[in-house]
N, C-alpha and C positions, 0 to 999 in steps of 0.2 A: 427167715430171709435176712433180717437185719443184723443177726446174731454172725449170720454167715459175712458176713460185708465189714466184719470188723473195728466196726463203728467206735469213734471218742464220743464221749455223753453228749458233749455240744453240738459234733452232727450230728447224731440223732435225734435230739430235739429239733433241729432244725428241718431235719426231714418230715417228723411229728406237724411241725407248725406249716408245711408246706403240703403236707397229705391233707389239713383241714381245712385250709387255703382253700384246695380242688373241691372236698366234700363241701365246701358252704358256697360254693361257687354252682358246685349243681342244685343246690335246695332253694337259694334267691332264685335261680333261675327257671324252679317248676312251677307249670302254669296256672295253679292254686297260690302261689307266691304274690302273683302279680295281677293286679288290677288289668281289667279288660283292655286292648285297645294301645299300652302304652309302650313305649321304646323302651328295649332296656336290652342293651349288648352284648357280647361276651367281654368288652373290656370293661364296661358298667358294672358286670357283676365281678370282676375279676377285681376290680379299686374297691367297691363296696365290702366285698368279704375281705379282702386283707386289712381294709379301713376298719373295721368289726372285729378280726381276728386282734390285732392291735390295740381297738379300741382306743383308736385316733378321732375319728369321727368325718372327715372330712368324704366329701360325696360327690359324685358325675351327678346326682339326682337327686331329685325331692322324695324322702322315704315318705313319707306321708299320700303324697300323688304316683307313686311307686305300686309299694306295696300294699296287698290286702289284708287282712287282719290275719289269717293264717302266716301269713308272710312277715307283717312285724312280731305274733310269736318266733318265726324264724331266728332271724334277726336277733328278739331278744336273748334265745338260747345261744347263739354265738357271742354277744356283747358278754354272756356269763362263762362262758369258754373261755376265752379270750383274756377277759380280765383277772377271773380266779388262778388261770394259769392252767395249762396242758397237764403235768405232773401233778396237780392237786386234784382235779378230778380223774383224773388216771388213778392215783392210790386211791381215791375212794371204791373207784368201780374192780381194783385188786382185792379191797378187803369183801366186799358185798361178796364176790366171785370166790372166797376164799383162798385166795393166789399170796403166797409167803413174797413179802416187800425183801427180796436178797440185796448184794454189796451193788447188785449192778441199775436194779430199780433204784437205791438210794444216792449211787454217783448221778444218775438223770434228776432226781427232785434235785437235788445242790448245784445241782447246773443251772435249772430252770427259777430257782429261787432265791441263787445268786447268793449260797451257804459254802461256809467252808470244812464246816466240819458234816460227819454222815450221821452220828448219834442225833437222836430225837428229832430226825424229819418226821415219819410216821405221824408224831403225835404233832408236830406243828403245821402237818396238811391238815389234820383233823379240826383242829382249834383254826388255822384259816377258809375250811370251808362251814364252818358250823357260824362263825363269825362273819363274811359276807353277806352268808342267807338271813343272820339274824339283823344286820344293819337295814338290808335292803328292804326284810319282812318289817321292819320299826318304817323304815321311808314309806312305802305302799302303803301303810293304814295311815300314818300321819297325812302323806301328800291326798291318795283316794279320795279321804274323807274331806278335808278344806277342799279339793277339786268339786266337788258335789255342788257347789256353790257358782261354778262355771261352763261347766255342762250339761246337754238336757238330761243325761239317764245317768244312772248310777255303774251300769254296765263301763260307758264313755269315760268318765271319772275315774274309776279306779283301775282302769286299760291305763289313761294317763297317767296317773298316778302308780301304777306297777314299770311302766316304760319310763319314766323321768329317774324314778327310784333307782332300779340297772343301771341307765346309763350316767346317774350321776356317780354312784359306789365303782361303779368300773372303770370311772374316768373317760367313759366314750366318749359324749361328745352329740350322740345322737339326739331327735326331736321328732315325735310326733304331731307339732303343735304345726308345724310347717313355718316356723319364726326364731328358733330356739326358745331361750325367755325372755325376749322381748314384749309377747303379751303382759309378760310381770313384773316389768321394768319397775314399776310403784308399787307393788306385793312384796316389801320386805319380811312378812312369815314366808313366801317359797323360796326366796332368795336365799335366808338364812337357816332353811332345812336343807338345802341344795349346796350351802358353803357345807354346811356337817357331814354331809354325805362325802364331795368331793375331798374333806380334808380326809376324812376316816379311812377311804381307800388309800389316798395318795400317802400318807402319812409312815408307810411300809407296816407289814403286819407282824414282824416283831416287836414293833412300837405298840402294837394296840396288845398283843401279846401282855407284855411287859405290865404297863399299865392297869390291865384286868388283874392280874399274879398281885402286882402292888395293894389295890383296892380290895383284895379277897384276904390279904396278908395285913390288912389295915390293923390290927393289933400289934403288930412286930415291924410295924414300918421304920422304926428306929434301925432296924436291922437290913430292912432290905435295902438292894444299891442297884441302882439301875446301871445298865453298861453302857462302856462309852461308846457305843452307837447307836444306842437309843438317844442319851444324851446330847451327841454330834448331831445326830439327825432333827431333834425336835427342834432344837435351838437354830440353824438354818431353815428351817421349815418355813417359821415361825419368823422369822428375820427378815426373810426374803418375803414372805404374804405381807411383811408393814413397808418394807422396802418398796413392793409395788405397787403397795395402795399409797403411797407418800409420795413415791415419782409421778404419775397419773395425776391423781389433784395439784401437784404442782405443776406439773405443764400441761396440764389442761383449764388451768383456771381462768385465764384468756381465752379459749378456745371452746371448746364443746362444753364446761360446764359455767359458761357468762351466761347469767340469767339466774340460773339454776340455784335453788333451794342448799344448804350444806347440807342436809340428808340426801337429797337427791346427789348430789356431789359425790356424799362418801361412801352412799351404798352401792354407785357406778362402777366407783374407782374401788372397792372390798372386793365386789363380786368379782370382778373384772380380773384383778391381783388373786383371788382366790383360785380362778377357772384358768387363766394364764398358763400356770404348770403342770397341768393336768387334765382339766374335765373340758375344758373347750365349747363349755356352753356359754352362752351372752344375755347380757339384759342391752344392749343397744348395736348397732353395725360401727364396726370395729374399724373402719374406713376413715369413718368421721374422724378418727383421733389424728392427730398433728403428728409429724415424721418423726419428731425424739420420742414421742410417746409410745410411736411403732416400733421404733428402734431395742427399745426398754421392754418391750415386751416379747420380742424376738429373741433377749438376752433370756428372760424367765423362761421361755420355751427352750429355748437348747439346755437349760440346766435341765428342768422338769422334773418329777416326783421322788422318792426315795427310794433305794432301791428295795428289792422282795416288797412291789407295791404292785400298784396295777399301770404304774405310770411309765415313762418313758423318761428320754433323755439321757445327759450323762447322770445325771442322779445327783439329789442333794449332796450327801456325802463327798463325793470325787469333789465339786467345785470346793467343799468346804476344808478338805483335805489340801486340796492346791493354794487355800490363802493359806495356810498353818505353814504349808513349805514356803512358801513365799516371806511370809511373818519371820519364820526361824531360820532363813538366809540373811532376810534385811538385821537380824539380830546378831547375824555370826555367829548362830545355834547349828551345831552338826546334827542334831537332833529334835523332829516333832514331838515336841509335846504338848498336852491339852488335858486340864483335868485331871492331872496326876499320873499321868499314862505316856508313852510311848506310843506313836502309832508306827505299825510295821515297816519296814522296809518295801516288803513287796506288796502292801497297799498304798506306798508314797509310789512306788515305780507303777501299779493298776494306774491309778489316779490320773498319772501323767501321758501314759499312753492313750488309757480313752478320752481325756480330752484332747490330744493331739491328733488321736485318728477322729474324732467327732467333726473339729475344726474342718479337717481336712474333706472328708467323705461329704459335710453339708457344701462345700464348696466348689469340689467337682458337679454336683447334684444344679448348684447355682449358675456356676458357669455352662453346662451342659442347656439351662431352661433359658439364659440372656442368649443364646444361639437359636432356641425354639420355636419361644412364646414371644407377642409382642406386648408385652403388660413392662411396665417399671420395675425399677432394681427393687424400690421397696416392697411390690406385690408380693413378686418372685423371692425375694428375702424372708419375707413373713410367709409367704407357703411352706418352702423349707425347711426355716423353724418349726413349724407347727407339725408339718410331718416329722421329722426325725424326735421331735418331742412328744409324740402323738397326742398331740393338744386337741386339733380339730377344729381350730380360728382361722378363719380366711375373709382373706377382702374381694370375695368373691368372684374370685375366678377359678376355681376348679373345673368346674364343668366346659369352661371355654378352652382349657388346656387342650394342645394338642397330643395327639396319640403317644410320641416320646415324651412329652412331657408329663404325661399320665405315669407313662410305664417309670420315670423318676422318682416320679412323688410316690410309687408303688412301693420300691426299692426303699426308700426310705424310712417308709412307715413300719414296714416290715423290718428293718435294719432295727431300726426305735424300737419294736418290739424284745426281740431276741437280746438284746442290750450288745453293747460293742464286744466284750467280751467273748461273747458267745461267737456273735459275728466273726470274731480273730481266730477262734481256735477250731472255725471249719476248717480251714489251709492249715492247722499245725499239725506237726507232726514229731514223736517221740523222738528228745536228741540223746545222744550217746554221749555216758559221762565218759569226759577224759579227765586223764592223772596227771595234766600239767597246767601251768599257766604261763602266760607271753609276761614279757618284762611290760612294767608297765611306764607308761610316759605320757607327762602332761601338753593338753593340745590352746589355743589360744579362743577364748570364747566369749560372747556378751559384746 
């Protein structure tokens, strides 16, 4: 049917991501799902599953008072849906099934993985889904077992400890605990299992790719060179998690952390800068912090993770590509360069486009919820953010949202998922080369 419909890769994944949409919308919503007795709507389940598809995190409801243990199984198989990506479990259940990965399965993984070239997907679905399950298998027995010490059974323990595990690798954002990490606000071993997980996902999985290749080639390391997107990527990463753990203690040091111990300070303001662009989990209510500090972390959420990750945003790279043009304009360079390299033409022109359609989309998105909701610019702002970054930090209002401003923050999250890109090339369609050009002429700007 889809074959017949003449589909470009990017709509069809998007059709892929809105068929699963419906299918996890029917499965929260069967009555094995759900705890006896409780409300739960067709827009409930409709924000939840694309919240999960996303692996945003943000929720109408308490999953914990929600759902029932078959139901957070649910749940957890969408947060690994969702996160590992549609295409990556797709080619796994192609090879299982014996089905040949042809030119048209592999235009869909490069869509959906945000590749340019079509050589060696196969093998980097494979190395990305063997590499998920083994992070999250290391989270589970690490988290499980220190859990054993907080719960009465061992069963309860390593349930939480299997659920914290997903949703920190996927960058969900979800919590069984019904608090995020707030109960562990002073547990710096969970906090600092839960920065590893979060970073590991968000980090893009050609980076952790790379990396492993490095450490396996550790004889001939003199040899090997890592690419400059691995390289671009880590060093923003990396910049931005001190950046936000630097802004945070600095303008919280009068405010939410007077009193407060410097470990407690700076494992607030780590965590906090860690989960920010990504994992959307907390060790305290995100409310308390003071408006620049909200402001600052509104910025880390519309950047968000890197891309071919599990994160959202415009992605590490695109922000860190638009200072290099900014750099090499204020220089009088006609040309980005970084590292010894050139960066492309039509990755300076990507670049510029999703951040200007990001800017723009989260803004309609805002002005649309200052007509809706009656909450502050700042609420409405940091929701947003967090949607379209599929963060899953809120100052708690979600669930008070009204019905359009649900279906907003749906659009969003969902938008965040697909990445802008993908978003642009539903409406495009094949132009027809011509054999000429217009005279060209310069226009007055800046």
């Amino acid at each position: 049917m889809i074959k017949n419909l003449n589909l470009r890769p990017a709509q069809i994944i998007v059709l892929f991501y809105f068929f699963a949409v419906i299918i996890s919308v029917g499965l929260l919503s069967l009555p094995i799902a759900l705890k006896s007795g409780v409300a739960f709507t067709f827009l409930d389940a409709l924000f939840t599953a694309v919240s999960a598809i996303s692996v945003t995190g943000l929720s109408t409801v308490s999953v914990v008072d929600t759902f029932s243990t078959p139901g957070i199984i649910i749940l957890l198989f969408i947060l690994q849906f969702g996160g590992i990506g549609i295409m990556t479990l797709g080619t796994f259940f192609w090879l299982v099934m014996g089905k040949k990965i042809g030119l048209k399965e592999r235009q869909l993984i490069s869509t959906d993985q945000n590749q340019s070239q079509l050589s060696g997907l196969v093998k980097l679905m494979k190395q990305i889904l063997s590499m998920i399950i083994l992070i999250e298998l290391f989270g589970t027995i690490i988290l499980g077992t220190y859990f054993l010490q907080y719960f009465p059974t061992w069963q309860e323990a390593y349930l939480q400890g299997l659920f914290a595990s997903v949703s920190a690798t996927t960058n969900a954002g979800f919590d069984i605990t019904g608090n995020s990490l707030i109960p562990f606000a002073h547990d710096y071993f969970v906090q600092a299992i839960n920065i590893i997980l979060l970073t590991l996902g968000a980090i893009g999985f050609p980076v952790l790719i790379e990396v492993k290749d490095f450490i396996k080639n550790h004889r001939n390391s003199a040899r090997f060179r890592f690419t400059l997107y691995t390289k671009l990527t880590t060093i923003t990463f990396f910049a931005l998690m001190a950046f936000g753990t630097i802004i945070i203690l600095v303008f919280e040091a009068t405010h939410f952390f007077a009193g407060k111990s410097w470990h407690e300070s700076f494992f607030y303001a780590f965590f906090q800068s860690s989960s920010t662009r990504n994992g959307g989990l907390a060790t305290l209510d995100v409310s308390q912090f003071s408006n620049p500090t909200l402001l600052a972390l509104c910025f880390l959420m519309f950047i968000g993770a890197s891309p071919s990750s599990v994160g959202g945003g415009i992605r590490t790279t695109t922000f860190a590509v638009i200072l290099l043009v900014i750099f090499s304009f204020a220089k009088g360079q006609k040309h980005v360069k970084v590292f010894g390299r050139e960066i492309h033409e039509d990755d300076i022109r990507k670049s510029v486009v999703v951040s200007f359609l990001a800017v723009l989309i989260c803004f309609i998105g805002l002005v649309i919820l200052t007509e809706t909701e009656n909450f502050t610019l700042m609420q409405l702002m940091f929701e947003v953010s967090s949607a379209f970054g599929t963060t899953g930090l809120s100052m708690g209002i979600t669930a008070d949202l009204s019905t359009v401003g649900k279906i907003v923050i749906i659009a969003l999250m969902f938008i965040g998922r697909i990445g802008i890109l993908s978003f642009i090339f539903i409406f495009h369609r094949d132009a027809k080369e011509v054999s000429y050009n217009y005279p060209t002429e310069r226009i007055i700007v800046g």
